[in-house]
N, C-alpha and C positions, 0 to 999 in steps of 0.2 A: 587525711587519707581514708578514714573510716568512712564520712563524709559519701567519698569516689566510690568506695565501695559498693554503700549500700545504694547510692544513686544507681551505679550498673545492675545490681540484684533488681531492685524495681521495673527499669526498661526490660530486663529479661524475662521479667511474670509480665508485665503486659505485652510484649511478644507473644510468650506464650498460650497467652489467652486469646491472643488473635488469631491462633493457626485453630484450622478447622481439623476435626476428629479425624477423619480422611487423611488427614496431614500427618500427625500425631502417628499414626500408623507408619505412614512413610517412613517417617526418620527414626520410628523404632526397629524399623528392616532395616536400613541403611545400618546404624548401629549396630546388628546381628553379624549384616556382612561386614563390618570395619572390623570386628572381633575374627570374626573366618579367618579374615586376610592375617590381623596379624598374629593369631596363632600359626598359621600356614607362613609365616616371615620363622618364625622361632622355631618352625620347626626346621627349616633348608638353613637357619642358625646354628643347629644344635647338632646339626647331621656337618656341615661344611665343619665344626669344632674336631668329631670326631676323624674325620679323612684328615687334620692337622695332625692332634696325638697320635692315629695311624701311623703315618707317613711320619713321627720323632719316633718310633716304636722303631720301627724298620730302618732309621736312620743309625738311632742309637746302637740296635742289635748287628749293623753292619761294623761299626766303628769298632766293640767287645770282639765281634768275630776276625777281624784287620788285629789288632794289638793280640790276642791270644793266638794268632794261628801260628808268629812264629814262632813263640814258645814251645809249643808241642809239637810241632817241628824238630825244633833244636833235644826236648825230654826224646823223643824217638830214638834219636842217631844217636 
């Protein structure tokens, strides 16, 4: 398995040494933007998490205020 390994690490430097400087550039943009993207993914993550705990907040706070209302109702009369 080591073997497979380092066979693929090899092909990959001489890949890389075939791509021209022009190129090298290329895919270090490409790479900038794949980072955009998926910080801009974690972020509509992280936002769609909180409209979740939201919406249990106002879930939960319905259910306390359903069970307590008719007790103090009933503490009233």
């Amino acid at each position: 398995m080591l073997g497979v390994m380092a066979a693929g690490l090899v092909v990959m430097l001489f890949g890389v040494a075939g791509v021209a400087m022009g190129g090298v550039g290329v895919m270090g943009r490409l790479l900038v933007i794949a980072g955009f993207v998926m910080l801009g993914g974690f972020a509509v993550m992280f936002r769609r998490m909180f409209v979740v705990f939201g919406g249990l907040v106002v879930m939960v706070d319905g259910v306390v205020r359903h069970v307590s209302l008719p007790v103090q109702c009933v503490k009233s009369a």
